[in-house]
Structure formats: structure tokens, C-alpha cells
DOZANU-878522 format. One record per residue (C-alpha): x, y, z; residue in one letter. Coordinates in nm, 3 decimals. Layout:
N
east / north / up / type
X / Y / Z / A
...
// end
This chain:
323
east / north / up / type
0.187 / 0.343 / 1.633 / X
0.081 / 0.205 / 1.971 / X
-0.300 / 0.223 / 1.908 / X
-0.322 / 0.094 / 1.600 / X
-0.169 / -0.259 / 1.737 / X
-0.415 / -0.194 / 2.035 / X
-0.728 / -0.110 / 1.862 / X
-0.667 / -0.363 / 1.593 / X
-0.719 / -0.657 / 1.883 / X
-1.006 / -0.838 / 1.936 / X
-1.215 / -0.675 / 2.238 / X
-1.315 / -0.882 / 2.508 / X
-1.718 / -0.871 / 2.595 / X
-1.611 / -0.918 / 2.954 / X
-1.491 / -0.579 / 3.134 / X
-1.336 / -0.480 / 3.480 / X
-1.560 / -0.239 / 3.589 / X
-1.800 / 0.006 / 3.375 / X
-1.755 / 0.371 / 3.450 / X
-1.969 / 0.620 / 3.232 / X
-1.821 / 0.947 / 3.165 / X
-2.019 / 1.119 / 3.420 / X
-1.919 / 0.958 / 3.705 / X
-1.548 / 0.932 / 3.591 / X
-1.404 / 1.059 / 3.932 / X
-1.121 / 0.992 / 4.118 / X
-1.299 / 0.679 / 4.320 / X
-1.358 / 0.524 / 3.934 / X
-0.971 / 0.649 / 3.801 / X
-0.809 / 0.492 / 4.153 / X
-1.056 / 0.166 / 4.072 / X
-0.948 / 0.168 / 3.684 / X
-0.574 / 0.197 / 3.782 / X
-0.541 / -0.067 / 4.054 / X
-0.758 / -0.331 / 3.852 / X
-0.506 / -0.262 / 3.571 / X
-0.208 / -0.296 / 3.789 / X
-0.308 / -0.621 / 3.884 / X
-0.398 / -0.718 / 3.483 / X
-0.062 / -0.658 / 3.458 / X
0.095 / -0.817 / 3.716 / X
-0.057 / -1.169 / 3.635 / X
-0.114 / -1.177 / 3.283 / X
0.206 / -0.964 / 3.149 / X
0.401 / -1.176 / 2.906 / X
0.743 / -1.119 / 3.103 / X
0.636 / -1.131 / 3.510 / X
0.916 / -0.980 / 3.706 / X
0.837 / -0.701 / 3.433 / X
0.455 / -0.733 / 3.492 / X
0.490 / -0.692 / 3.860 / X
0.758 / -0.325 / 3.779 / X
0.475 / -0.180 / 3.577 / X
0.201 / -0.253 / 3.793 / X
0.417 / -0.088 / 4.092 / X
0.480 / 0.212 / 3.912 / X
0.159 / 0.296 / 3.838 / X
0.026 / 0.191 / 4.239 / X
0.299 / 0.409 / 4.281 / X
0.191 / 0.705 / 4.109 / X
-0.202 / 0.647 / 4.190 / X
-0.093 / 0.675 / 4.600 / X
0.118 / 1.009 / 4.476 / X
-0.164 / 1.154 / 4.320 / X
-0.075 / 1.186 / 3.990 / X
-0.412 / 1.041 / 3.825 / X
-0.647 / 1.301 / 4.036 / X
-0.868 / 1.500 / 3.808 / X
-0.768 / 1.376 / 3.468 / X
-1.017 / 1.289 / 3.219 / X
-1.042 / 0.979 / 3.071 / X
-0.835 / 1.071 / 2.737 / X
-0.573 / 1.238 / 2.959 / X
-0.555 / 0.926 / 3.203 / X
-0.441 / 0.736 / 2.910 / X
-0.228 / 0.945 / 2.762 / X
-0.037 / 0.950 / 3.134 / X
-0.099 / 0.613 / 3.167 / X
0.127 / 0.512 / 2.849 / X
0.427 / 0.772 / 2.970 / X
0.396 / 0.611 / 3.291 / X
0.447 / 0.241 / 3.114 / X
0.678 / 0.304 / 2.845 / X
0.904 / 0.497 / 3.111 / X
0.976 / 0.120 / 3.280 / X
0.862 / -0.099 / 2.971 / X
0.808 / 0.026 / 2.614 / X
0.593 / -0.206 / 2.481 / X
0.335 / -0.077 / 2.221 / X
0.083 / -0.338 / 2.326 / X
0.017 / -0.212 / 2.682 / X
-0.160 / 0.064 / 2.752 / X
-0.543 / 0.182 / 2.813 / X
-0.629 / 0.349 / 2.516 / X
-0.876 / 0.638 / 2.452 / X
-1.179 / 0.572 / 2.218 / X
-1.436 / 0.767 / 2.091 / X
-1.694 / 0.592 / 2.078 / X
-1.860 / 0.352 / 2.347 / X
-1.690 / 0.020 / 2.427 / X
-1.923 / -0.116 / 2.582 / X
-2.217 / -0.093 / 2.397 / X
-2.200 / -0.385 / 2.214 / X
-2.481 / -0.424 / 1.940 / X
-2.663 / -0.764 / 1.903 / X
-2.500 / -1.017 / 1.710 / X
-2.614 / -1.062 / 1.379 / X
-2.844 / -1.342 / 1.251 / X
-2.628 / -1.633 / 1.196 / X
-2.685 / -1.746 / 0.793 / X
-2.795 / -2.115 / 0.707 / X
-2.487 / -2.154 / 0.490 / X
-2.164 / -1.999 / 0.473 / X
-2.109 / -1.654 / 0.283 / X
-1.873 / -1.505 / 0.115 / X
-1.792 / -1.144 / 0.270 / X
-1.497 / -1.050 / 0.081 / X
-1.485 / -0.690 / 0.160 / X
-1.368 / -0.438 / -0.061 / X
-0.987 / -0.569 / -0.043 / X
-1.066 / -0.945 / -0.121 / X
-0.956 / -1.104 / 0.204 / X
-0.694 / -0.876 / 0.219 / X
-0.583 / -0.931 / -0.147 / X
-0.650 / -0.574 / -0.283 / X
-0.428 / -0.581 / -0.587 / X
-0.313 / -0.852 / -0.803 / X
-0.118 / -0.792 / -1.102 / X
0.121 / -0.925 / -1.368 / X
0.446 / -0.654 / -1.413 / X
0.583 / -0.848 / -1.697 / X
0.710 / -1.120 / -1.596 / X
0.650 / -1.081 / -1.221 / X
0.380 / -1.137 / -0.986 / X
0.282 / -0.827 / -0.787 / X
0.035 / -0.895 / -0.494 / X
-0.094 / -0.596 / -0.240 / X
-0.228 / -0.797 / 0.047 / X
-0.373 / -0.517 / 0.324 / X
-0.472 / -0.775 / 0.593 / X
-0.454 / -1.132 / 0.676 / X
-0.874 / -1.207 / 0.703 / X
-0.966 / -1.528 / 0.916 / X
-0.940 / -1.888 / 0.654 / X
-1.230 / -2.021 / 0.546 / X
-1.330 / -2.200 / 0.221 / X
-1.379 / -1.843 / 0.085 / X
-1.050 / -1.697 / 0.145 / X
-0.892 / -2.008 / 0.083 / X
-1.025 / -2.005 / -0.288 / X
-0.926 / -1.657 / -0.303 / X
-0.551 / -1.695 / -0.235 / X
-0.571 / -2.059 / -0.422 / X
-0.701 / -1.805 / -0.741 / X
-0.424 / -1.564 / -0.724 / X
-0.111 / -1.816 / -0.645 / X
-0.269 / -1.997 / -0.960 / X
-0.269 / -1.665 / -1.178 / X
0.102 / -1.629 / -1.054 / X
0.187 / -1.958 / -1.148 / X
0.371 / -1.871 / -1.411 / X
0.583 / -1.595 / -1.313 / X
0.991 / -1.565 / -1.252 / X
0.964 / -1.382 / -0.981 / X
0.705 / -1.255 / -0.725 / X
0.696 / -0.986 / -0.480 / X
0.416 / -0.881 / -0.220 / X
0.364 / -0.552 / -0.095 / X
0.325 / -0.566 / 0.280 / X
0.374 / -0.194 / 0.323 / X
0.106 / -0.062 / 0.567 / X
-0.009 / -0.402 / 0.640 / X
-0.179 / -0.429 / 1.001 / X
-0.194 / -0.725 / 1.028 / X
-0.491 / -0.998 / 1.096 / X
-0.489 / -1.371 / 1.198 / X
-0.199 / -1.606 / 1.157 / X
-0.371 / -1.895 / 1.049 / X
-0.375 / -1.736 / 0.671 / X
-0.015 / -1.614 / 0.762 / X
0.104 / -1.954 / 0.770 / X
-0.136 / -2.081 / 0.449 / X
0.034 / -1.804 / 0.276 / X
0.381 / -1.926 / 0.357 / X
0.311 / -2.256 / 0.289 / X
0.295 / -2.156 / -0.131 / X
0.625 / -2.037 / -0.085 / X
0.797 / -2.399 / 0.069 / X
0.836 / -2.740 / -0.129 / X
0.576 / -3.001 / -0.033 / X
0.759 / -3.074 / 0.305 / X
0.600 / -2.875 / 0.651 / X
0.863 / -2.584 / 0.747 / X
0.837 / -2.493 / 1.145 / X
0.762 / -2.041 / 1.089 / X
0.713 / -1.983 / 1.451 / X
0.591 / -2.034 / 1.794 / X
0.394 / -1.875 / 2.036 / X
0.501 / -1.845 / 2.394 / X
0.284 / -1.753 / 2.700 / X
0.425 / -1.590 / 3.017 / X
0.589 / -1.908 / 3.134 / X
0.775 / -1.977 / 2.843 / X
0.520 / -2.243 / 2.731 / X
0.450 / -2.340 / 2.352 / X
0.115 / -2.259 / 2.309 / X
0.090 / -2.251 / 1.933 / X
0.328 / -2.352 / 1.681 / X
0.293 / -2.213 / 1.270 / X
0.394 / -2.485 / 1.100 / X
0.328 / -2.478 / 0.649 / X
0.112 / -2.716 / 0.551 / X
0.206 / -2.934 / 0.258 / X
-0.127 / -2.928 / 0.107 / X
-0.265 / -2.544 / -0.097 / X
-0.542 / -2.547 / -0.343 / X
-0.411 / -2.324 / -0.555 / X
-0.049 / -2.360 / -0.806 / X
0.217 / -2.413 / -0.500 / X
0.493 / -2.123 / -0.546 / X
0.830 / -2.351 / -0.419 / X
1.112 / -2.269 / -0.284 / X
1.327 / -2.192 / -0.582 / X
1.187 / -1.857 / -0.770 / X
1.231 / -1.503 / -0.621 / X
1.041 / -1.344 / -0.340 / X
1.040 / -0.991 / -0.218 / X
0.842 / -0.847 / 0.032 / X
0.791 / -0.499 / 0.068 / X
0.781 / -0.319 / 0.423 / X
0.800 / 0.020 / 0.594 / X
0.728 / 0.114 / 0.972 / X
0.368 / 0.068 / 0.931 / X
0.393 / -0.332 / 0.864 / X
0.256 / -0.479 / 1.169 / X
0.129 / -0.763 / 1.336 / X
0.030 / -1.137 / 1.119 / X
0.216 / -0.875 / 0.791 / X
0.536 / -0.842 / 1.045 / X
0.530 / -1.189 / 1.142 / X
0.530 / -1.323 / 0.804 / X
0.789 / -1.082 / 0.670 / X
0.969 / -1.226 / 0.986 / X
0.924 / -1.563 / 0.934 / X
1.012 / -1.587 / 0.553 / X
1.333 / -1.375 / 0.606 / X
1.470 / -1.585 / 0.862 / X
1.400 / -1.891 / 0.675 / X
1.595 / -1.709 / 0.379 / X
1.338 / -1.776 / 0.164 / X
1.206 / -1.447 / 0.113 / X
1.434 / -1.082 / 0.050 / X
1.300 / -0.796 / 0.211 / X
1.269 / -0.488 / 0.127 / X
1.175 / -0.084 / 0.216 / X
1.207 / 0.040 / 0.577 / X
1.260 / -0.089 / 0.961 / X
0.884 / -0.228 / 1.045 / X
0.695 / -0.182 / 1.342 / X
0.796 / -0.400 / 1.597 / X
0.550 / -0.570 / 1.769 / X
0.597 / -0.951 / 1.848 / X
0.353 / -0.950 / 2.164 / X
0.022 / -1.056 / 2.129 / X
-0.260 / -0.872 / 2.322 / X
-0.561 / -0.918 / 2.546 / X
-0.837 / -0.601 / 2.549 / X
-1.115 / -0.534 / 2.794 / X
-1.299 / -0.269 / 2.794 / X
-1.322 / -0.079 / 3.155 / X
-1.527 / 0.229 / 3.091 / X
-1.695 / 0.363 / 2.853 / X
-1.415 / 0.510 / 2.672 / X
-1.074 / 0.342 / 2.796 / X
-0.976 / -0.018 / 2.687 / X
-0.738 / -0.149 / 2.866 / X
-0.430 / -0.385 / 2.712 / X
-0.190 / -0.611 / 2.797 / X
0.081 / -0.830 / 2.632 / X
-0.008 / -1.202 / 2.733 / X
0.214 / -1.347 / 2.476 / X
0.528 / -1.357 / 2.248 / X
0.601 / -1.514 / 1.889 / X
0.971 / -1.670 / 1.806 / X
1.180 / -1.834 / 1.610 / X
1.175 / -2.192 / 1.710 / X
1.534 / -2.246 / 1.641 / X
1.681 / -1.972 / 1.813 / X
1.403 / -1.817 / 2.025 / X
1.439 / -1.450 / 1.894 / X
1.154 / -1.219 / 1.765 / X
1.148 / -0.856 / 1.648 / X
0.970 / -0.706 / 1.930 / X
1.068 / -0.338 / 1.996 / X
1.347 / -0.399 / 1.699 / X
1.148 / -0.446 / 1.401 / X
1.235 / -0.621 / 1.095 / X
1.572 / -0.543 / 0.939 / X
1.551 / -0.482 / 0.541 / X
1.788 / -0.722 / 0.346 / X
1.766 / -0.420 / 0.081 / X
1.735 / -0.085 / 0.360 / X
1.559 / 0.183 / 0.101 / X
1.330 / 0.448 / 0.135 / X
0.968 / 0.237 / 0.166 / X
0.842 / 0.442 / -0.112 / X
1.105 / 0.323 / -0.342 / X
1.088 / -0.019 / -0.205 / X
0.899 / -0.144 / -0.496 / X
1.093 / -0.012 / -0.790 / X
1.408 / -0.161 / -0.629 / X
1.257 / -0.499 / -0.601 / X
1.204 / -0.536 / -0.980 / X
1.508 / -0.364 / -1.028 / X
1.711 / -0.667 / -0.838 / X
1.440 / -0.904 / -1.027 / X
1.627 / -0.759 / -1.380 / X
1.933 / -0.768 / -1.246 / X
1.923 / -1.132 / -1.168 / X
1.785 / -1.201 / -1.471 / X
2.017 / -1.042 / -1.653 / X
2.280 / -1.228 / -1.437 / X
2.154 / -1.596 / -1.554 / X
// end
């Protein structure tokens, strides 16, 4: 579950030090290490923490315990070595395949603007009516611009005249939390509704998700039905809003425990094959300062995730049937 938060953050071009595979020896693994430790001992989201990981591992680098390993064993000792004194899925250096630093040219940058939807629509892979009930899959949260925002503004419009609505955030990994919060926003009355803030190391508010009162598309409100669907595979921007609509009792959720991850993450690449991360940041509730990092999201409705949406419509009768 680690790598997938890891590998799904956005890779710095800068790196500590490039090592190719060849000359991976234990000059290059003591270099890697210590350069880490410090990484982690000023940018770690919690510092007294920061500064306990980045002893442990000086401490096991002077015991010998890195000698000899490759670079897909390094990180897989590496992350025991962490999680033993801080188990936090968004540090770690992680093993890829292919080469991190070889970074292709950018692309030619277009006149105008284009639409790139992908072949899940911003993220919006599956729209669909269930009689009267709105049923969105949404995959990802893609970066808002005038093309994504006309997507979503299409589908809230299409679900404008349902009694009920649920989104499937099951296996959701995330993406940016700018559309995150234009999401929410269909879901609140014309009135801005504080979802969350991020805090760096020192505590500071360095971005606050705030709805906005103005959507393109058919606003939602406050007062009809919303379930979202989860299971331990909802992560990042998906967890956060899951997160932030539960605790604003606006949404009910539904499935399994998610994935846990409230930290944000810095990568740099610092061989060839190892990226190394660290947690730089936290998201909270405003009010009360809590997140769900390491916990996950508690279910309102705890099923099996595979079940999770044929219970959702079930309640959706039920209440119905109730009025």
C-alpha cells in the first residue's frame, strides 16, 4: 500500500546524488543513506520524529547493516528500518524499475488549451442513472481546468434530477485537491464550507479547502442523499474527500476501513532506481485538528467493500420507503 501513495507523487527533477547501478557500492549506499537521514530530519512533517528516524538509520549505516545490498534490497530494509520507529506509508525510498532520472524532453507546449480527457474522463469513468439515483465512478481527481470543469459541470447536471446520489470511491488513488474541493462544493448550499487545512512541519496553515459557492454545472445541496463508497484502496485527494464530507455529516459512507494516508509527500529521485520520500505535510479538520492518518476512514455503514454498493441503494429504498 506504501508505494502506491509514493509512486503516485509528483517526482522532483532535482536529485541528491545520481548513482547508476554499476557503481551502486557501499561509498554510494552510505552517501544515499546519510543524505536521506538528513531529508528527514529537516523536512519530516513531525521533527522530534524526523530527527528518531534519521538516527536510526545513521545508526544502522555505522553498524553495517546496508553493506552489500542492492538497490531493491536497500529499500526494502530501508522501510523495516522506518516503520520500526514511525509507520508512515509516505516515507520510504522506493524501488523502481525503470530509470528516474532519465527524464524525457518536455513536450511542445500547444497554442491553445486541449482537452486530454484520458480514457476515464478526468477521472469520471462511469456515470449512470440506477433508477432514481445517480451513480458516479470517479478513479482520480485530474488537475481543474476549463476541461474538467465542464466535465464534472456535465455530469452534476445529468444528476440533477435524482433523489439520491452515491459515488464510488473504491480504489480511488487519489489526484489533486483542487477538484476535491470543486467536487464538494456541488454537495453544500451556496454558502463556502471550510473541508480542510494543510499543515507544514511547524504547525503552519499553508493551504486551506474551502467550497466555492459558484459550480457550472446543476449545484447538488445539502439536502438529498449522498453515499460514498470506500475500501482499503481509497487513498489520497479520494480519502480526503470521503474525509471531509463525513465529518461535515453531509455525506454517509460506506464499504471498508480506507487507506490512511493524511501526509502529503515530497520525491527526489537519488539513483537511478531508488526515489526517495518524505512526509512534509499533514491535512485536518479545521475545527478539531484531527485527520485519518495511519487510522483510515471509519465506514458509517462497515460492510464488505464489495457489497458496499448494493447496501447503499438498499438504505436509498429504505429511506424512501420511510418518507
Amino acid at each position: 500500500m506504501g508505494n502506491k501513495f509514493k509512486l503516485a507523487a509528483l517526482l522532483a527533477t532535482c536529485c541528491i546524488g545520481a548513482a547508476h547501478a554499476a557503481d551502486f557500492d557501499d561509498a554510494t549506499r552510505a552517501r544515499v543513506i546519510r543524505d536521506y537521514a538528513q531529508k528527514l530530519e529537516d523536512s519530516y512533517v513531525f521533527p522530534a520524529k524526523g530527527k528518531q528516524l534519521a538516527d536510526n538509520l545513521r545508526r544502522h549505516l555505522a553498524q553495517g547493516d546496508y553493506a552489500g545490498l542492492s538497490e531493491k534490497n536497500l529499500a526494502d530494509k530501508v522501510q523495516r528500518d522506518l516503520d520500526s520507529v514511525v509507520a508512515d506509508q509516505h516515507n520510504g525510498l522506493v524501488y523502481v524499475e525503470f530509470d528516474a532520472l532519465d527524464e524525457p524532453p518536455p513536450p511542445p507546449k500547444p497554442a491553445e488549451p486541449v482537452a486530454r480527457p484520458g480514457p476515464d474522463n478526468f477521472g469520471f469513468a462511469k456515470f449512470a442513472m440506477r433508477g432514481h439515483t445517480a451513480y458516479l465512478q470517479l478513479t482520480r481527481f485530474a488537475p481543474v481546468d476549463r476541461f474538467s470543469t465542464e466535465a464534472l459541470a456535465k455530469i452534476m447536471t445529468q444528476a440533477a434530477g435524482s433523489e439520491a446520489m452515491i459515488i464510488d470511491l473504491r480504489d480511488g488513488h487519489g489526484g489533486v485537491p483542487g477538484m476535491s474541493t470543486l467536487l464538494s462544493s456541488y454537495f453544500f448550499d451556496d454558502r463556502p464550507v471550510h473541508l480542510l487545512d494543510e499543515l507544514d512541519r511547524d504547525g503552519k496553515v499553508t493551504d486551506s479547502f474551502i467550497t466555492t459557492p459558484a459550480v457550472s454545472g446543476a449545484r447538488y445541496g445539502s439536502k438529498r442523499p449522498l453515499y460514498l463508497l470506500v475500501n482499503e484502496d481509497t487513498a489520497s485527494a479520494s480519502e480526503s474527500f470521503a474525509y471531509a464530507l463525513q465529518r461535515q455529516q453531509r455525506a454517509i459512507v460506506v464499504g471498508g476501513k480506507t487507506a490512511g494516508g493524511a501526509h502529503k509527500q515530497f520525491g527526489v529521485p537519488v539513483t537511478h532506481h531508488l526515489i526517495a520520500f518524505v512526509a512534509i505535510g499533514r491535512s485536518v479538520d479545521p475545527v478539531s485538528g484531527a485527520n485519518w492518518e495511519g487510522t483510515g476512514i471509519q465506514p458509517d455503514l462497515a460492510v464488505p467493500p464489495e457489497q458496499a454498493l448494493d447496501v447503499a441503494l438498499a438504505e436509498i429504498a429504505k429511506s424512501k420507503g420511510g418518507q
